[in-house]
N, C-alpha and C positions, 0 to 999 in steps of 0.2 A: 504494500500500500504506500503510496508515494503521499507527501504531505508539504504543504506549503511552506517554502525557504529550506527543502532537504538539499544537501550535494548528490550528486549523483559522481560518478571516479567510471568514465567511459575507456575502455581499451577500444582502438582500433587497430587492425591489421590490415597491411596494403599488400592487394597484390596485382601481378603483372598481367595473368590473363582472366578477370573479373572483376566485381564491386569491391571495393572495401567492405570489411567487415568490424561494425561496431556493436559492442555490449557491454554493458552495465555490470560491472565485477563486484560494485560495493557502493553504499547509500550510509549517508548521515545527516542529524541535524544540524552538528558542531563544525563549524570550515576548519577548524585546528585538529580537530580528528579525524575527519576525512581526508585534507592532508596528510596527514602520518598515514593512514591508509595507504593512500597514495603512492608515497612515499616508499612504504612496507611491499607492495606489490613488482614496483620497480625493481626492489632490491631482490628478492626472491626470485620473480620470476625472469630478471633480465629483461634487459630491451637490446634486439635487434634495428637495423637500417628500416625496416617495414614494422614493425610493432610502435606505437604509442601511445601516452595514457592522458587523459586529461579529466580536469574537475569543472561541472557546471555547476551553477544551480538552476534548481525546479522551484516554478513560481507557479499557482492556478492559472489556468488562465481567466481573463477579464473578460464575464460575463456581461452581455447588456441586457435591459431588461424595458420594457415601455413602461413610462410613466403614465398612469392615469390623469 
C-alpha cells in the first residue's frame, strides 16, 4: 500500500536489445532511511555500467472535484 510522501528506491536495468527494466526494490516514509536503503542495496548488490538505483517520492495525486 503506497501512502502519501513515501520514497519509493527504483532499480532500473538497461538493456541493448529491449525496454529498460524498472522496479520498486524498497519503500519508506523517512528520506534518511530510504536513503541508507538505498545506499544498502548499492553496496550488496553492486552496480554495473547498465544497472541503477534511484529514490522518488510518491505524492497522491491531485484530485478535482466540482464545486456546487
Amino acid at each position: 500500500m503506497l501512502y502519501s510522501g513515501m520514497y519509493l528506491i527504483i532499480k532500473k536495468i538497461k538493456y541493448d536489445h529491449c525496454e529498460d527494466s524498472y522496479r520498486v526494490v524498497a519503500q519508506d516514509l523517512d528520506s534518511t532511511k530510504a536513503l541508507q536503503k538505498m545506499d544498502a542495496y548499492i553496496l550488496l548488490e553492486g552496480t554495473d555500467e547498465n544497472t541503477s538505483y534511484s529514490m522518488v517520492k510518491y505524492d497522491d495525486p491531485l484530485v478535482l472535484k466540482k464545486s456546487a
